[in-house]
C-alpha positions as CSV (number, residue, x, y, z in Angstrom):
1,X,207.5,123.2,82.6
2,X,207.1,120.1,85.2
3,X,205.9,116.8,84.5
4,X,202.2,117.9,86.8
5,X,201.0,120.7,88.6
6,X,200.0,120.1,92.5
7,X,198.6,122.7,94.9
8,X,199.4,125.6,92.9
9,X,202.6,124.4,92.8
10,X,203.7,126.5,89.1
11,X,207.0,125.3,87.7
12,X,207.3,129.0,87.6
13,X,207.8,129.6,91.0
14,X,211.8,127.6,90.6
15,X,212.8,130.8,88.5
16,X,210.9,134.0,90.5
17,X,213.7,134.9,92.3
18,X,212.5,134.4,95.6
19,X,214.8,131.6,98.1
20,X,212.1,131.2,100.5
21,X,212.3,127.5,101.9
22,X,208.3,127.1,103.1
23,X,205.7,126.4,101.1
24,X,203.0,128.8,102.0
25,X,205.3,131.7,100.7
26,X,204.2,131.1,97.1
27,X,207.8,130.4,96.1
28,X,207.8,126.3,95.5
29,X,206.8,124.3,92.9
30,X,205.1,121.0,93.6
31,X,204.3,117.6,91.2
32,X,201.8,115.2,91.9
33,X,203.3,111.7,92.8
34,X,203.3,109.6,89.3
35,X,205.6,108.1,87.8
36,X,209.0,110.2,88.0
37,X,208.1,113.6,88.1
38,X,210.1,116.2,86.6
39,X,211.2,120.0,86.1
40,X,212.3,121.3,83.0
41,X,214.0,125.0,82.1
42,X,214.2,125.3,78.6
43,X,217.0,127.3,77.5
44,X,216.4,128.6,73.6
45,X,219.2,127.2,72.4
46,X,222.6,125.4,73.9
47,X,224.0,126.6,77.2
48,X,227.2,125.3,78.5
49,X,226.1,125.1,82.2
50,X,228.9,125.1,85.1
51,X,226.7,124.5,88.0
52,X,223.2,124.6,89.5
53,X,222.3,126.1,92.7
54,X,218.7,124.5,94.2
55,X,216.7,125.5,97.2
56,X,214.8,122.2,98.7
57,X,211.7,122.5,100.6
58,X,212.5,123.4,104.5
59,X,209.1,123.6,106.3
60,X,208.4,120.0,105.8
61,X,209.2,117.1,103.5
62,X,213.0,117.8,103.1
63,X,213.8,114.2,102.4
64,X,211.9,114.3,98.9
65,X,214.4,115.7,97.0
66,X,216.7,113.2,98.2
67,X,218.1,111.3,95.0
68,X,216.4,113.5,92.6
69,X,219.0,113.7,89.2
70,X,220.3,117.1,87.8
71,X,220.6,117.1,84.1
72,X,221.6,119.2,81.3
73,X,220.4,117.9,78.7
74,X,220.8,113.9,78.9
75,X,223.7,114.1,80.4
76,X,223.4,114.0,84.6
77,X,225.6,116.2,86.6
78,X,224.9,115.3,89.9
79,X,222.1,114.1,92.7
80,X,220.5,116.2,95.1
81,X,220.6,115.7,98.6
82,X,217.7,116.1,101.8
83,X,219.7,119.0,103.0
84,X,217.6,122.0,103.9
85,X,220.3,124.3,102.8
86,X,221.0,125.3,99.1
87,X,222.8,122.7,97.1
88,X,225.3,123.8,94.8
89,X,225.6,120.7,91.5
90,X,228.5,121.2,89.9
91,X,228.0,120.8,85.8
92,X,231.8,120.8,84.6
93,X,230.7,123.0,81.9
94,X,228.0,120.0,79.9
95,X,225.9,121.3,76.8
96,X,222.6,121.4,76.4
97,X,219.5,123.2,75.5
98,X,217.5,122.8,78.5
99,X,217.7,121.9,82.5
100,X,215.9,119.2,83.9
101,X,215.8,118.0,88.1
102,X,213.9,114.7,87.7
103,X,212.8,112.3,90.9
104,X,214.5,109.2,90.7
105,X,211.3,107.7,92.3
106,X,207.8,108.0,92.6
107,X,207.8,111.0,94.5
108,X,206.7,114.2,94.6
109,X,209.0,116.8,93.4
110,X,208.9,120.3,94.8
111,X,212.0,122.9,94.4
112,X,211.5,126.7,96.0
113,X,214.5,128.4,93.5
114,X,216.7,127.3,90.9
115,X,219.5,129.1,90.0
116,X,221.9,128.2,86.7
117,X,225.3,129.4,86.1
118,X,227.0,128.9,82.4
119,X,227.6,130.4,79.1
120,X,225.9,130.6,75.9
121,X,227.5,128.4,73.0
122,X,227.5,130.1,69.5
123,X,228.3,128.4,66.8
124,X,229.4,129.6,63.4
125,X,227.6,128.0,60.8
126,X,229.9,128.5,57.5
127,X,233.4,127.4,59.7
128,X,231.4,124.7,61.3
129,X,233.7,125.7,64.4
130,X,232.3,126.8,68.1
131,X,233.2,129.4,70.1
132,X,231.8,130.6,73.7
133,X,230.8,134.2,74.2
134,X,231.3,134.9,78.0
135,X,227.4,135.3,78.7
136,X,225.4,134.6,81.9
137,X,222.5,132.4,81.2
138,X,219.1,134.6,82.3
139,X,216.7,132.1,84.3
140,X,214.1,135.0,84.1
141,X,213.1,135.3,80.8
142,X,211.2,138.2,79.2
143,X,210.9,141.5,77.4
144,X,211.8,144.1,79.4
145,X,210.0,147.7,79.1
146,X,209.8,151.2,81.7
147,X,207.8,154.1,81.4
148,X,209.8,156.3,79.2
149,X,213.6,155.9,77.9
150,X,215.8,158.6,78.0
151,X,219.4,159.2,77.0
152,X,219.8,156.3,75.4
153,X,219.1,154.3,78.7
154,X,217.6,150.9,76.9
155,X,214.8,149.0,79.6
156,X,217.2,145.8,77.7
157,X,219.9,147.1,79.7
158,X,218.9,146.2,83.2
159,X,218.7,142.1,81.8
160,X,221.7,141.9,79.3
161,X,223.9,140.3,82.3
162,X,226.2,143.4,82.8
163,X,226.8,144.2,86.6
164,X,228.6,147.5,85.6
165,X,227.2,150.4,87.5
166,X,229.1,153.2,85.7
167,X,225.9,154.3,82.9
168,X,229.1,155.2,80.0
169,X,229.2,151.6,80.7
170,X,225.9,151.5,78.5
171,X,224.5,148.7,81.0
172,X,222.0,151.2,83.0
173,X,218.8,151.9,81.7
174,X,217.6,155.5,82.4
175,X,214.3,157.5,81.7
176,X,212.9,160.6,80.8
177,X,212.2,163.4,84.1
């Protein structure tokens, strides 16, 4: 979600995968100019988050995101630059349950990719103690689905976050021929 919608400018477009810098692409979100515009990825539930990657605007207007604050949570882990090339914000691992980049002005706010990097935090309820399961966090979020499943071969498996091309691995998804 984003704090306003300009020019077709969907906060969806931070998560789609596509790192292309220019506007026309399709790829960019973009806020109207009020207040401090924002963008928000909601998580679920908590995510410890180690860093952010962001792709800035590079056919025009670069010096926008200048100042802009990346939070997890409430907690900021670091300012974004004008630089045309991705910045990397390094999060030291902070909890939270969602991601926000919010303008530290009254600007507007547009941002072509976001990337996160992190784990998911468990918690057990009865012990009261936490533990981290060694999980990627999924910026795409969905159900996923193929024509037919065969062998076992899940459509789940292509988005659980296991790189493992080996299919005994049970990470490859596979359907019927």
């Amino acid at each position: 979600s984003q704090s306003s919608e300009g020019w077709g400018g969907k906060p969806s477009r931070a998560i789609d995968g596509n790192t292309n810098q220019r506007y026309p692409s399709n790829s960019c979100t973009h806020t109207h100019r009020a207040g401090r515009p924002w963008w928000k990825l909601d998580f679920g539930s908590s995510k410890m988050v180690s860093k952010v990657q962001v792709w800035n605007r590079a056919d025009c207007c670069n010096a926008r995101l200048a100042g802009a604050l990346v939070k997890v949570g409430t907690s900021v882990c670091g300012t974004l630059g004008n630089s045309k090339s991705m910045q990397t914000i390094n999060c030291n691992n902070k909890v939270g349950t969602y991601l926000m980049i919010q303008q530290a002005r009254s600007d507007y706010l547009t941002l072509c990719e976001v990337k996160v990097y992190g784990k998911v935090v468990a918690h057990k309820t009865l012990t009261r103690s936490a533990r981290t399961l060694s999980s990627s966090i999924g910026l795409l979020r969905g159900k996923a689905s193929q024509s037919s499943e065969g062998w076992g071969g899940k459509p789940s498996r292509a988005i659980d976050g296991n790189t493992n091309q080996r299919y005994p691995s049970n990470s490859c998804t596979h359907t019927q021929g």
